[in-house]
C-alpha positions as CSV (number, residue, x, y, z in Angstrom):
1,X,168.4,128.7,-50.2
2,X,171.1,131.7,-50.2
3,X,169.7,132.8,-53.9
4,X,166.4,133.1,-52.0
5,X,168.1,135.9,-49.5
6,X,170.5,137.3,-52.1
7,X,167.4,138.1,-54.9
8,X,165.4,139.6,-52.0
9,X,168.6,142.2,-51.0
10,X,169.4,142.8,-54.3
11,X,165.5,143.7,-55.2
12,X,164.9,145.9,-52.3
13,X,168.4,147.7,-52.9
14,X,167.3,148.4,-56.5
15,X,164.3,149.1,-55.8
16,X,165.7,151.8,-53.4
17,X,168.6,152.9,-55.5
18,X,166.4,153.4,-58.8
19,X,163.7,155.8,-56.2
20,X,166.4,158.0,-55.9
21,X,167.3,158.5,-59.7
22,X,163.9,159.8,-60.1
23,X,160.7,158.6,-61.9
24,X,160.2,158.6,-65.2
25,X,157.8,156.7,-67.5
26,X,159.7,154.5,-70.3
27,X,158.4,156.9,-73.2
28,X,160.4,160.0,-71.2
29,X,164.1,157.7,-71.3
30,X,166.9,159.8,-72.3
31,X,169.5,157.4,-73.8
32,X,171.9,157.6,-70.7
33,X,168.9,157.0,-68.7
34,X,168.0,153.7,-70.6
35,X,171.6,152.6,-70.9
36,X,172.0,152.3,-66.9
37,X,168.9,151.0,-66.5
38,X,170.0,148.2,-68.6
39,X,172.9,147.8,-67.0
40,X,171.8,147.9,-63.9
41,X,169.3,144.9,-65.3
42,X,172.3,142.8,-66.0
43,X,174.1,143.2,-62.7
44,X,171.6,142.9,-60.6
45,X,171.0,139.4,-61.8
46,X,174.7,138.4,-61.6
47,X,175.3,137.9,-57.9
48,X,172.8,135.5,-57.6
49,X,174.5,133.3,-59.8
50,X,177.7,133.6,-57.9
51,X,179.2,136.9,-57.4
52,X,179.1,139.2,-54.0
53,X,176.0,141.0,-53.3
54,X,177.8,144.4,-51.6
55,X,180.3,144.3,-54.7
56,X,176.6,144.8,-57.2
57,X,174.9,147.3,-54.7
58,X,178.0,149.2,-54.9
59,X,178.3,149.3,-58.5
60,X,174.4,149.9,-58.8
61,X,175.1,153.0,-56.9
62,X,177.7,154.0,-58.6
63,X,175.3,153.8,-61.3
64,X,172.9,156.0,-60.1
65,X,175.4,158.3,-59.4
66,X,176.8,158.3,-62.3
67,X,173.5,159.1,-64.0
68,X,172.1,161.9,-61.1
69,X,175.4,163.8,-62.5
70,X,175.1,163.4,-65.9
71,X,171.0,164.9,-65.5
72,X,172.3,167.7,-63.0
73,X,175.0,168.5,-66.3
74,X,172.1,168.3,-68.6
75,X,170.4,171.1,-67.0
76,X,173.5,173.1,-66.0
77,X,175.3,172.8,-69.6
78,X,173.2,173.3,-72.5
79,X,175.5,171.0,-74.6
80,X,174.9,168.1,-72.1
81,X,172.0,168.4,-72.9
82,X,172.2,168.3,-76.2
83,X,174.8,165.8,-76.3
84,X,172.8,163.1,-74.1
85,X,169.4,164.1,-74.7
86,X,169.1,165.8,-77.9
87,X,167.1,168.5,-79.6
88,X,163.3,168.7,-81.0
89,X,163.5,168.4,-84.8
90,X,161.1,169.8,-87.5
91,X,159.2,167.2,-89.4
92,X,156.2,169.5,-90.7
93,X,156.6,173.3,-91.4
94,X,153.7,175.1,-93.0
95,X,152.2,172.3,-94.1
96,X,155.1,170.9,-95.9
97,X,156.8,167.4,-94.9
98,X,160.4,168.1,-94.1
99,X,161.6,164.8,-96.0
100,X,165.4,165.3,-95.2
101,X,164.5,165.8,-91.2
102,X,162.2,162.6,-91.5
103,X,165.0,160.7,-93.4
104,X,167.5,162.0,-90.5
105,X,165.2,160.5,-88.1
106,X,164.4,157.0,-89.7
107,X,160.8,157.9,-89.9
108,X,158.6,157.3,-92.7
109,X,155.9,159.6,-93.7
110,X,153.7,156.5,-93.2
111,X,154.6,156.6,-89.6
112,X,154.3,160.4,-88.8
113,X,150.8,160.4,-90.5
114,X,149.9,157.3,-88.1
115,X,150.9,159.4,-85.2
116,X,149.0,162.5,-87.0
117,X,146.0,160.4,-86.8
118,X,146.6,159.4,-83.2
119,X,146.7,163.0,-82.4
120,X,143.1,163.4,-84.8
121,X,144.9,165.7,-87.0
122,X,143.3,164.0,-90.5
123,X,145.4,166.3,-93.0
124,X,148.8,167.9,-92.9
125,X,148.3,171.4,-94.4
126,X,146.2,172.3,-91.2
127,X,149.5,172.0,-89.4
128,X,152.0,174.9,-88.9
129,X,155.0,173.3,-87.7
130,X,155.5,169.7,-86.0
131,X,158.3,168.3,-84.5
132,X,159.7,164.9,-83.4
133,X,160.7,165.7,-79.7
134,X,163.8,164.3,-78.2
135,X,161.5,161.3,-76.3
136,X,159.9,160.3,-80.0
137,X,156.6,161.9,-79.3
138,X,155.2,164.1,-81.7
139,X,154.5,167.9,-81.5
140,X,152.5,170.1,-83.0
141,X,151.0,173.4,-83.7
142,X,148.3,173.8,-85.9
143,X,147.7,176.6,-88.7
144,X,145.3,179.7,-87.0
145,X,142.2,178.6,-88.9
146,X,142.8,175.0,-88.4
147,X,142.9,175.5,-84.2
148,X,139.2,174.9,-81.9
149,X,137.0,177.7,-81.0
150,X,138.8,178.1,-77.0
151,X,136.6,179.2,-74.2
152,X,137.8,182.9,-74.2
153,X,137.4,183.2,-78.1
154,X,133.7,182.3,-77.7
155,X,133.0,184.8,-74.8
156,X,134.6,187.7,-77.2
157,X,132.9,186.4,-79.5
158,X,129.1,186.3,-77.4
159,X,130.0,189.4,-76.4
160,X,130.2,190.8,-79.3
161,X,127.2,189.3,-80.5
162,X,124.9,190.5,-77.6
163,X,126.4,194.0,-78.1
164,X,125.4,193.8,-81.5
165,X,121.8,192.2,-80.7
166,X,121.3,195.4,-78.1
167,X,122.1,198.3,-80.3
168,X,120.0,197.1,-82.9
169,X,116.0,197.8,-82.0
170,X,113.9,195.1,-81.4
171,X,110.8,194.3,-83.8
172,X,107.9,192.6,-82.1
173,X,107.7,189.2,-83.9
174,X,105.0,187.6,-82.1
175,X,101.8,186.4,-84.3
176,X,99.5,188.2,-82.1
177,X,100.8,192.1,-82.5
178,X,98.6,192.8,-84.7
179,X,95.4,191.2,-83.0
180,X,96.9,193.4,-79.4
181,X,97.6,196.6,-81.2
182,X,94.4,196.1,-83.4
183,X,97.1,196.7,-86.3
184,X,99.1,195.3,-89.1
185,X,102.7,196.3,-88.5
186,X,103.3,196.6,-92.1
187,X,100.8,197.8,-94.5
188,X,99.3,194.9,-96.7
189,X,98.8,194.8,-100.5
190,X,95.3,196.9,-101.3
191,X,94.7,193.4,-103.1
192,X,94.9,191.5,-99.9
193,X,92.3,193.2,-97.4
């Protein structure tokens, strides 16, 4: 029955302790991030086997310490962040697969067009640069003529149109001008009256 008691301290206090190291989603894990949690996984399962519960929620927070500094040095220092996070890298620049990046990264081509795909980008010269960003997900920016139509292009766009439309004059296309103005508005062919 103590294992019963222990598992429920050590749960809540994790639970507790890992609130205060912030929320992330797996995909957004730096690699200190992931190693604590793991280790924090290993330890917490310990004391109910036979070890002291204050000794693991003590270590747990030292834990969590541990990683709050290391994130507070990743966005003082630039080369913590570097260091323990790392740096977006070019896959695709003007069109052109960056093999030696993609070899860098233990990607194959296979793999970035699958996540091309996923992003509906269908062929590779529409894309200006793309990089492989520090949590594995894929960035992009796509080649001017390969971007949508946004809202604000298509009202400059209308607006130019209209403009256009109003300067012009207006010709009566209706089918019944003539019959209302008891006149053809372009002289026929002699041939055809």
């Amino acid at each position: 029955m103590e294992f019963i008691w222990k598992t429920i301290v050590l749960v809540m206090a994790s639970l507790l302790l890992l609130r205060i190291s912030g929320r992330k989603s797996i995909s957004q894990l730096t690699i200190p991030t992931t190693v604590i949690m793991i280790s924090i996984g290993t330890i917490i399962v310990q004391p109910i086997i036979e070890k002291s519960i204050t000794k693991t929620i003590a270590i747990i927070t030292l834990l969590i310490l541990v990683l709050v500094l290391v994130e507070l040095l990743q966005l003082k220092l630039n080369l913590f962040e570097k260091l323990f996070t790392g740096k977006s890298i070019i896959v695709i620049k003007n069109g052109a697969l960056q093999t030696k990046n993609l070899k860098k990264l233990r990607i194959t081509s296979d793999k970035l067009e699958m996540q091309l795909r996923e992003k509906g980008i269908s062929n590779i010269e529409d894309i200006k640069n793309a990089t492989i960003e520090p949590n594995g997900q894929l960035g992009y920016e796509l080649m001017p003529d390969a971007k949508p139509l946004t809202v604000g292009e298509f009202k400059k766009l209308m607006s130019a149109f209209i403009n256009q439309q109003s300067s012009t004059p207006s010709v009566d296309g209706s089918l019944f001008h003539e019959v209302i103005n008891k006149k053809h508005k372009t002289p026929h062919n002699d041939k055809l009256k």
